[in-house]
C-alpha positions in Angstrom: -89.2 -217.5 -39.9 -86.7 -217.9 -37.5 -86.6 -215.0 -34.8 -82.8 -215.0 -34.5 -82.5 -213.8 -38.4 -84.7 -210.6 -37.2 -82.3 -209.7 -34.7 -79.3 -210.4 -36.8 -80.2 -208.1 -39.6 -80.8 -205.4 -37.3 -77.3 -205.3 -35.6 -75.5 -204.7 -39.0 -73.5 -201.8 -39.2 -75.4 -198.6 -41.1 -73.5 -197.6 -44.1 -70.8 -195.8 -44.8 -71.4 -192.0 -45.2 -70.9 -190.4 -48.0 -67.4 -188.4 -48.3 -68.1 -184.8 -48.3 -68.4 -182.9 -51.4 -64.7 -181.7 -52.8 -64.9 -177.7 -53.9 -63.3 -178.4 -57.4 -63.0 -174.7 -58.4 -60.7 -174.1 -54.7 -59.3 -176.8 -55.4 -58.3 -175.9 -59.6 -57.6 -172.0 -58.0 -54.9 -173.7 -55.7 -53.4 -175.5 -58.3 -53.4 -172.3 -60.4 -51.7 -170.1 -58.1 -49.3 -172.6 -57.3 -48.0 -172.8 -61.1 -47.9 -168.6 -61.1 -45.7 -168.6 -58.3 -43.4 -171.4 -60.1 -43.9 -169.2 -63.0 -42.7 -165.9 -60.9 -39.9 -168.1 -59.7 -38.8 -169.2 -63.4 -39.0 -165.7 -64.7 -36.7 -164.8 -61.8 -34.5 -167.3 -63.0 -34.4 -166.6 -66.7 -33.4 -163.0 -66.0 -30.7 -163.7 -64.4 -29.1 -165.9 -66.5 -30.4 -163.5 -69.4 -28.3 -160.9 -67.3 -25.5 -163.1 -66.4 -24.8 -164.7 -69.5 -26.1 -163.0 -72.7 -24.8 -160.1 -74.4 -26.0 -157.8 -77.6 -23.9 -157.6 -80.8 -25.2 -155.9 -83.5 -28.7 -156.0 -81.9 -28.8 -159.4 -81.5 -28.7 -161.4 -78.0 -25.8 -163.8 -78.3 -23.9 -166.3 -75.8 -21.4 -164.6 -73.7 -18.7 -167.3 -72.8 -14.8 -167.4 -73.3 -15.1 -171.2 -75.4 -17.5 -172.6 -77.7 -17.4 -175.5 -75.1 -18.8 -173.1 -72.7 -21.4 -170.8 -75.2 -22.6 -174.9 -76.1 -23.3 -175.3 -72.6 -24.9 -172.2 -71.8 -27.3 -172.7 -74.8 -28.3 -175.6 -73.7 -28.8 -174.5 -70.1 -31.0 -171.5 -72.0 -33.1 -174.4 -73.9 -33.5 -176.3 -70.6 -34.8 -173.3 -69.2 -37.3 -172.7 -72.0 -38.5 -176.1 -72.0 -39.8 -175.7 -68.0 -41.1 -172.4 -69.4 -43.4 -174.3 -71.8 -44.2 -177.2 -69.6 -45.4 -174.5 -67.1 -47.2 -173.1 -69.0 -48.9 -175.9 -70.9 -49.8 -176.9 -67.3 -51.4 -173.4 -66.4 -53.2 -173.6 -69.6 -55.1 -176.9 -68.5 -55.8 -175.5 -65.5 -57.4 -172.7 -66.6 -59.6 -174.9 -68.6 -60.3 -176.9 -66.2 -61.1 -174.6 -63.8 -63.3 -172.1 -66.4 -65.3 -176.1 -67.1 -65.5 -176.3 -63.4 -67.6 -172.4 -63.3 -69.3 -173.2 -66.7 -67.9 -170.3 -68.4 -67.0 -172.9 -71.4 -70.1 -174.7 -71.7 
């Protein structure tokens, strides 16, 4: 046995410590209340426009623009709107399952 080796596997660094433990449910909770607030934010959005732009005939909510060029575009700025609405809240939804996983509420 050669003395040097007993010194040499003495001087190796100690490992690594383990990386703290990450709160998942804060975590999932933060996520959550930053898609509400995006949510708030679209909703604000959508009014407007709604408000702006939409008018009812014969009780039915119809385009409110001087061309069909125009009432084209605006129903496709509508559609745009509605497709962030869903992705939103397809997003939420996940979250929410994720974070009700996270709590065992779903187990």
């Amino acid at each position: 046995m050669n003395i040097f080796s007993v010194f040499a596997k003495q001087s190796e660094a100690p490992p690594p410590a383990p990386d703290p433990p990450v709160d998942r449910e804060a975590e999932l909770l933060e996520q959550l209340h930053g898609v509400d607030g995006e949510l708030a934010l679209l909703n604000d959005e959508m009014r407007t426009f709604r408000t702006k732009h939409f008018c009812v005939v014969g009780g039915r909510e119809m385009v409110a623009a001087p061309t069909v060029t125009e009432a084209a575009e605006r129903r496709e700025e509508w559609n745009q709107l509605l497709r962030t609405l869903s992705a939103l809240q397809a997003r939420r939804s996940e979250i929410l399952q994720a974070w009700s996983e996270s709590k065992g509420v779903n187990r």
